[in-house]
PAMI-737771 format. One record per residue (C-alpha): x, y, z. Coordinates in steps of 0.001 Angstrom, whole numbers, padded with zeros to 6 digits, always signed. Layout:
! PAMI-737771
XYZ/...
***
This chain:
! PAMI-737771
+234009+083369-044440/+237208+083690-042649/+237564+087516-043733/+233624+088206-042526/+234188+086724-039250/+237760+088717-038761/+235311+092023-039562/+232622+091176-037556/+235467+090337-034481/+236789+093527-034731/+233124+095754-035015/+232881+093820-031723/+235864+094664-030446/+235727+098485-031683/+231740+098725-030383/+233401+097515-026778/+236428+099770-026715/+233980+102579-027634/+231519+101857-024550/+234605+101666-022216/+235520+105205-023307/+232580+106528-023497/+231523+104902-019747/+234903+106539-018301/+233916+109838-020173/+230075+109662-018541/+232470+108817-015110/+233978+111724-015140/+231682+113997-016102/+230431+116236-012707/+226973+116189-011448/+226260+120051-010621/+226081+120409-006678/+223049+119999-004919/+221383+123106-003798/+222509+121537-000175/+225835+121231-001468/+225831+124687-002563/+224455+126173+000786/+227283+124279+002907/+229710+126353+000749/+228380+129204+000963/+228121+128943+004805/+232141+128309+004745/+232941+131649+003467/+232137+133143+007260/+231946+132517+010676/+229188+130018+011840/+227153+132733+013697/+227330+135154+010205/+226992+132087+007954/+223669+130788+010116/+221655+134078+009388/+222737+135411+005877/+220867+134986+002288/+222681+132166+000303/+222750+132805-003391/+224488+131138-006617/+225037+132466-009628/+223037+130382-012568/+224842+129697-016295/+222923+132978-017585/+224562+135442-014792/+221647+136120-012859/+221057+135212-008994/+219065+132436-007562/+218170+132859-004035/+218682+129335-001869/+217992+130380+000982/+216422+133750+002680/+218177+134904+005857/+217666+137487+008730/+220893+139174+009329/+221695+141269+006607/+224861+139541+005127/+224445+137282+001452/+226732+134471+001048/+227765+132787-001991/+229502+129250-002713/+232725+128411-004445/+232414+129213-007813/+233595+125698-009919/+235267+127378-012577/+237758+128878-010674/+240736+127300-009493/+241094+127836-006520/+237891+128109-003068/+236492+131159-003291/+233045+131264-001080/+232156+134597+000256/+230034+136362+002444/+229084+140143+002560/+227144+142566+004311/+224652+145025+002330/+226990+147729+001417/+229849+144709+000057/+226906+143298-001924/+226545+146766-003590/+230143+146987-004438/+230563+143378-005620/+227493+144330-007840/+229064+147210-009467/+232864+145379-009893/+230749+142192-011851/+228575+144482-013749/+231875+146959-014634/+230161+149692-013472/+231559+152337-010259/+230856+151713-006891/+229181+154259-004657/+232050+156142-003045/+232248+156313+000793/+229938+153486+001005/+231972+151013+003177/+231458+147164+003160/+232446+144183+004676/+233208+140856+002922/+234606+137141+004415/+236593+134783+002477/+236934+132598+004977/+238075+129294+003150/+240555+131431+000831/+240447+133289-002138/+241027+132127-005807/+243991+132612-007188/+243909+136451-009219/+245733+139472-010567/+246258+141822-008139/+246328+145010-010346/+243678+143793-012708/+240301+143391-011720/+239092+141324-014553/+242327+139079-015666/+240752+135459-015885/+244378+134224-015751/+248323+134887-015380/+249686+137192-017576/+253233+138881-017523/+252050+141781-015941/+249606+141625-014232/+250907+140526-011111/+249087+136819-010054/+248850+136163-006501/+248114+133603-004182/+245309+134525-001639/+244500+132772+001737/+241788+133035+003962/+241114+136984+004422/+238542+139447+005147/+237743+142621+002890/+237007+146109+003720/+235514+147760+000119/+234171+151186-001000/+235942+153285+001912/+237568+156648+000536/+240757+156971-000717/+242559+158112+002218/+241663+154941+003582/+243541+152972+001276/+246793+155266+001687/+247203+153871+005044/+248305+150125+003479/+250748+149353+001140/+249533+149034-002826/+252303+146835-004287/+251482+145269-007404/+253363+142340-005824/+252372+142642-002021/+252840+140295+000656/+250006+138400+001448/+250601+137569+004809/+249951+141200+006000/+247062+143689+005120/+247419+145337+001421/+245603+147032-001130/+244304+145035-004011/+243356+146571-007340/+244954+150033-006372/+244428+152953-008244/+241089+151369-009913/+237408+152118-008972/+237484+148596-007162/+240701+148891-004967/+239947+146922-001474/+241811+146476+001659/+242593+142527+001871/+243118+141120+005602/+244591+137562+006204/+243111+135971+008924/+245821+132970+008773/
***
Protein backbone atom coordinates (compact mmCIF):
# COMPACT_ATOMS: atom_id res chain seq x y z
CA UNK A 1 0.00 0.00 0.00
CA UNK A 2 2.81 2.21 0.89
CA UNK A 3 4.49 1.71 -2.70
CA UNK A 4 0.81 2.49 -4.51
CA UNK A 5 0.35 5.58 -2.64
CA UNK A 6 4.23 6.78 -3.32
CA UNK A 7 3.07 6.14 -7.30
CA UNK A 8 -0.03 7.65 -7.19
CA UNK A 9 1.87 10.92 -5.21
CA UNK A 10 4.13 11.27 -7.81
CA UNK A 11 1.42 10.83 -11.12
CA UNK A 12 0.07 13.77 -9.08
CA UNK A 13 2.91 15.52 -8.80
CA UNK A 14 4.16 14.81 -12.55
CA UNK A 15 0.28 15.61 -13.95
CA UNK A 16 0.88 19.20 -11.96
CA UNK A 17 4.40 19.95 -13.10
CA UNK A 18 3.11 19.12 -16.62
CA UNK A 19 0.08 21.74 -16.46
CA UNK A 20 2.53 24.40 -15.07
CA UNK A 21 4.65 23.93 -18.21
CA UNK A 22 2.33 23.55 -20.42
CA UNK A 23 0.23 26.88 -18.90
CA UNK A 24 3.66 28.95 -19.22
CA UNK A 25 4.05 27.43 -22.81
CA UNK A 26 0.13 28.53 -23.75
CA UNK A 27 1.56 32.09 -21.87
CA UNK A 28 3.87 32.64 -24.12
CA UNK A 29 2.57 31.72 -27.09
CA UNK A 30 1.53 35.20 -29.31
CA UNK A 31 -1.94 35.99 -30.27
CA UNK A 32 -1.56 37.24 -34.06
CA UNK A 33 -2.26 41.14 -34.11
CA UNK A 34 -5.52 42.43 -34.54
CA UNK A 35 -6.31 43.74 -37.91
CA UNK A 36 -6.33 47.23 -35.75
CA UNK A 37 -3.09 46.34 -34.50
CA UNK A 38 -1.86 45.73 -37.85
CA UNK A 39 -3.24 49.05 -39.40
CA UNK A 40 -1.51 51.23 -36.51
CA UNK A 41 1.75 49.70 -37.88
CA UNK A 42 1.34 50.13 -40.97
CA UNK A 43 0.39 53.84 -40.47
CA UNK A 44 3.98 54.20 -38.58
CA UNK A 45 5.96 53.50 -41.58
CA UNK A 46 5.04 57.33 -42.91
CA UNK A 47 4.11 60.58 -42.08
CA UNK A 48 0.57 61.03 -40.51
CA UNK A 49 -0.81 62.97 -43.56
CA UNK A 50 0.67 59.89 -46.10
CA UNK A 51 -0.22 57.22 -43.52
CA UNK A 52 -4.09 58.75 -43.17
CA UNK A 53 -4.85 58.22 -46.99
CA UNK A 54 -2.85 55.09 -48.21
CA UNK A 55 -4.15 51.27 -48.73
CA UNK A 56 -2.99 49.17 -45.66
CA UNK A 57 -2.13 45.63 -46.57
CA UNK A 58 -0.48 42.46 -44.73
CA UNK A 59 0.93 39.75 -46.07
CA UNK A 60 -1.10 36.32 -45.01
CA UNK A 61 0.99 32.80 -44.11
CA UNK A 62 0.41 31.73 -47.94
CA UNK A 63 2.24 35.02 -49.48
CA UNK A 64 -0.60 36.64 -50.89
CA UNK A 65 -2.06 40.24 -49.88
CA UNK A 66 -5.01 41.02 -47.78
CA UNK A 67 -6.30 44.43 -48.16
CA UNK A 68 -7.25 46.14 -44.48
CA UNK A 69 -8.04 49.00 -45.43
CA UNK A 70 -8.76 50.92 -48.97
CA UNK A 71 -7.28 54.43 -49.21
CA UNK A 72 -7.44 57.53 -51.55
CA UNK A 73 -3.99 58.76 -52.04
CA UNK A 74 -2.16 56.47 -54.00
CA UNK A 75 0.53 55.18 -51.48
CA UNK A 76 0.04 51.21 -49.81
CA UNK A 77 1.39 50.72 -46.46
CA UNK A 78 2.34 47.64 -44.81
CA UNK A 79 3.01 46.67 -40.98
CA UNK A 80 6.06 45.26 -39.30
CA UNK A 81 6.56 42.02 -40.46
CA UNK A 82 6.94 39.62 -36.95
CA UNK A 83 9.45 37.45 -38.23
CA UNK A 84 11.94 39.84 -38.67
CA UNK A 85 14.05 41.17 -36.12
CA UNK A 86 14.07 44.20 -36.24
CA UNK A 87 10.58 47.23 -37.23
CA UNK A 88 10.24 47.25 -40.57
CA UNK A 89 6.68 49.00 -41.59
CA UNK A 90 6.65 50.65 -44.90
CA UNK A 91 4.84 52.77 -47.05
CA UNK A 92 5.09 53.28 -50.91
CA UNK A 93 3.73 55.08 -53.66
CA UNK A 94 2.46 53.16 -56.96
CA UNK A 95 5.64 52.92 -58.84
CA UNK A 96 7.61 51.54 -55.19
CA UNK A 97 4.75 49.03 -54.99
CA UNK A 98 5.74 47.82 -58.52
CA UNK A 99 9.32 47.47 -57.64
CA UNK A 100 8.80 45.87 -54.21
CA UNK A 101 6.58 43.43 -56.29
CA UNK A 102 9.20 42.42 -58.64
CA UNK A 103 12.27 42.23 -55.73
CA UNK A 104 9.63 39.61 -53.58
CA UNK A 105 8.60 37.78 -56.61
CA UNK A 106 12.60 37.67 -57.96
CA UNK A 107 11.64 38.96 -60.98
CA UNK A 108 13.24 42.66 -62.74
CA UNK A 109 11.84 45.79 -62.08
CA UNK A 110 10.68 48.12 -64.82
CA UNK A 111 13.68 50.32 -65.53
CA UNK A 112 13.30 54.14 -65.28
CA UNK A 113 10.23 53.67 -63.35
CA UNK A 114 11.03 55.73 -60.17
CA UNK A 115 9.37 55.12 -56.71
CA UNK A 116 9.13 56.33 -53.44
CA UNK A 117 9.12 54.25 -50.22
CA UNK A 118 9.05 55.39 -46.13
CA UNK A 119 10.50 53.42 -43.44
CA UNK A 120 9.75 55.62 -41.05
CA UNK A 121 10.10 53.52 -37.73
CA UNK A 122 13.46 51.85 -39.15
CA UNK A 123 14.42 49.17 -41.20
CA UNK A 124 15.20 45.48 -40.24
CA UNK A 125 18.36 44.57 -39.87
CA UNK A 126 19.79 43.08 -43.69
CA UNK A 127 22.64 42.40 -46.07
CA UNK A 128 23.46 45.17 -47.90
CA UNK A 129 24.86 43.44 -51.07
CA UNK A 130 22.39 40.62 -50.99
CA UNK A 131 18.94 41.11 -51.62
CA UNK A 132 17.63 37.89 -50.31
CA UNK A 133 20.16 36.90 -47.25
CA UNK A 134 17.61 36.00 -44.37
CA UNK A 135 20.61 36.42 -42.02
CA UNK A 136 24.45 37.37 -41.34
CA UNK A 137 26.80 35.70 -43.26
CA UNK A 138 30.63 36.43 -43.70
CA UNK A 139 30.15 38.23 -46.68
CA UNK A 140 27.53 39.58 -47.17
CA UNK A 141 27.91 42.66 -45.44
CA UNK A 142 24.89 42.97 -42.44
CA UNK A 143 23.89 46.34 -41.58
CA UNK A 144 22.04 48.18 -39.20
CA UNK A 145 19.27 50.44 -40.75
CA UNK A 146 17.43 53.42 -39.06
CA UNK A 147 14.60 55.30 -39.99
CA UNK A 148 15.10 56.20 -43.88
CA UNK A 149 13.32 56.92 -46.97
CA UNK A 150 13.92 55.04 -50.42
CA UNK A 151 14.16 56.23 -53.87
CA UNK A 152 13.85 52.73 -56.23
CA UNK A 153 13.82 51.93 -59.99
CA UNK A 154 15.65 55.30 -61.14
CA UNK A 155 18.43 54.61 -63.90
CA UNK A 156 21.72 53.83 -63.29
CA UNK A 157 23.28 57.09 -63.52
CA UNK A 158 21.25 57.89 -60.70
CA UNK A 159 22.79 55.59 -58.44
CA UNK A 160 26.47 56.72 -59.52
CA UNK A 161 25.88 59.88 -57.77
CA UNK A 162 26.02 57.97 -54.03
CA UNK A 163 28.46 55.88 -52.72
CA UNK A 164 27.87 51.79 -53.16
CA UNK A 165 30.03 50.40 -50.32
CA UNK A 166 29.29 47.02 -49.39
CA UNK A 167 29.90 48.42 -45.88
CA UNK A 168 28.44 52.07 -46.15
CA UNK A 169 27.73 54.44 -43.55
CA UNK A 170 24.36 54.60 -42.61
CA UNK A 171 24.11 57.86 -41.34
CA UNK A 172 24.42 59.45 -44.86
CA UNK A 173 22.62 58.55 -48.22
CA UNK A 174 24.06 55.19 -49.98
CA UNK A 175 23.29 52.68 -52.39
CA UNK A 176 21.93 49.42 -51.19
CA UNK A 177 22.06 46.23 -53.24
CA UNK A 178 24.46 47.86 -55.90
CA UNK A 179 25.17 46.35 -58.98
CA UNK A 180 21.82 44.07 -58.72
CA UNK A 181 18.45 44.63 -60.53
CA UNK A 182 17.14 45.94 -57.02
CA UNK A 183 19.89 48.54 -56.07
CA UNK A 184 18.01 51.61 -54.15
CA UNK A 185 19.11 54.87 -52.85
CA UNK A 186 18.60 54.64 -48.85
CA UNK A 187 18.05 58.18 -47.03
CA UNK A 188 18.25 58.47 -43.15
CA UNK A 189 15.93 60.74 -41.88
CA UNK A 190 17.58 60.53 -38.19
Amino acid sequence: MHVLKRIVTGMVMLSAALALTTNAYAAKAKKPPTDKQLIKSAMSAAPAKVAKGATIVAMEADGKMRTLREGTNGFTCMPDNPATPGPDPMCMDKNAWEWAHAWMGHTIPTPGKVGFMYMLSGGTDGSNTDPYATKPAPNNHWIKTGPHVMIVGADQSFYDMYPKSADPDTSVPYVMWAGTPYQHLMAPVK
